[in-house]
N, C-alpha and C positions, 0 to 999 in steps of 0.2 A: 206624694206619689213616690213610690220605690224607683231605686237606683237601678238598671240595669245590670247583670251578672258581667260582668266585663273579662271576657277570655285571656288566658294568657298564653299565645302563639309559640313563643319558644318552647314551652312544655310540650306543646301538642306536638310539635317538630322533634324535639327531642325521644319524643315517644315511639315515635316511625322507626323515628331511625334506632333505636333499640330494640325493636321487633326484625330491624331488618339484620341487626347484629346477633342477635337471637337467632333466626333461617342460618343465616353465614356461619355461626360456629357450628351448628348444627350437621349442615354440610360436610362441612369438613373433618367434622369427628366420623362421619360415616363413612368419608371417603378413607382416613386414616385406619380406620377400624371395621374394615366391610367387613356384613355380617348376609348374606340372603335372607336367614332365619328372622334377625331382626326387622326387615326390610317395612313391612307392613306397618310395624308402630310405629319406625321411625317417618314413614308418609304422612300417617295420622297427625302426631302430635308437630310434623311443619305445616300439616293444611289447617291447625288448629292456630298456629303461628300466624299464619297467612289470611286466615280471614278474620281472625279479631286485627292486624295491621287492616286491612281494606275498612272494618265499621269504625277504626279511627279516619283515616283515610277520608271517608264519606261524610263523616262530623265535622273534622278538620274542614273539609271544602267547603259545605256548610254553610257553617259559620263565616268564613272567611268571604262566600257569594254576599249573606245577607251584611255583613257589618262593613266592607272596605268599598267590591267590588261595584254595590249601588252608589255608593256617595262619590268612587272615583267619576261613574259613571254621568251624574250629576254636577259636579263642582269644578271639575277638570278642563280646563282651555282646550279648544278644541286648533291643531295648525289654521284651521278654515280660517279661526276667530280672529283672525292678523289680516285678513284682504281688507 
């Protein structure tokens, strides 16, 4: 039987937050460099920003519901479990 694909979390996280450094400088070059004329692309290409971050986002969670959040769910002492 095959191994499971086993994720690597810090990547995924690292990834977020890359897309979020990506909006932020973005930002800020607009705000440094206001253009109205540019205005339009520069919306486009953060909402293009902004939702491939969210389909990471949504894999991200994901993943993390089906592999951690069942087994904490499961395996995890409950305070009750001490009366």
């Amino acid at each position: 039987m095959g191994r499971k694909k086993e994720n690597n979390y810090f990547d995924m996280f690292i990834q977020a937050v890359t897309y979020s450094c990506q909006a932020a400088d973005m930002l800020k070059e607009n705000f440094i460099s206001f253009d109205p004329e540019q205005l339009p692309a520069c919306m486009e290409a953060l909402h293009h920003i902004e939702h491939t971050a969210d389909l990471a986002k949504h894999d991200l969670m994901e993943k993390l519901l089906k592999e951690f959040i069942t087994c904490l769910l499961y395996t995890s002492p409950s305070p009750r479990d001490k009366r």
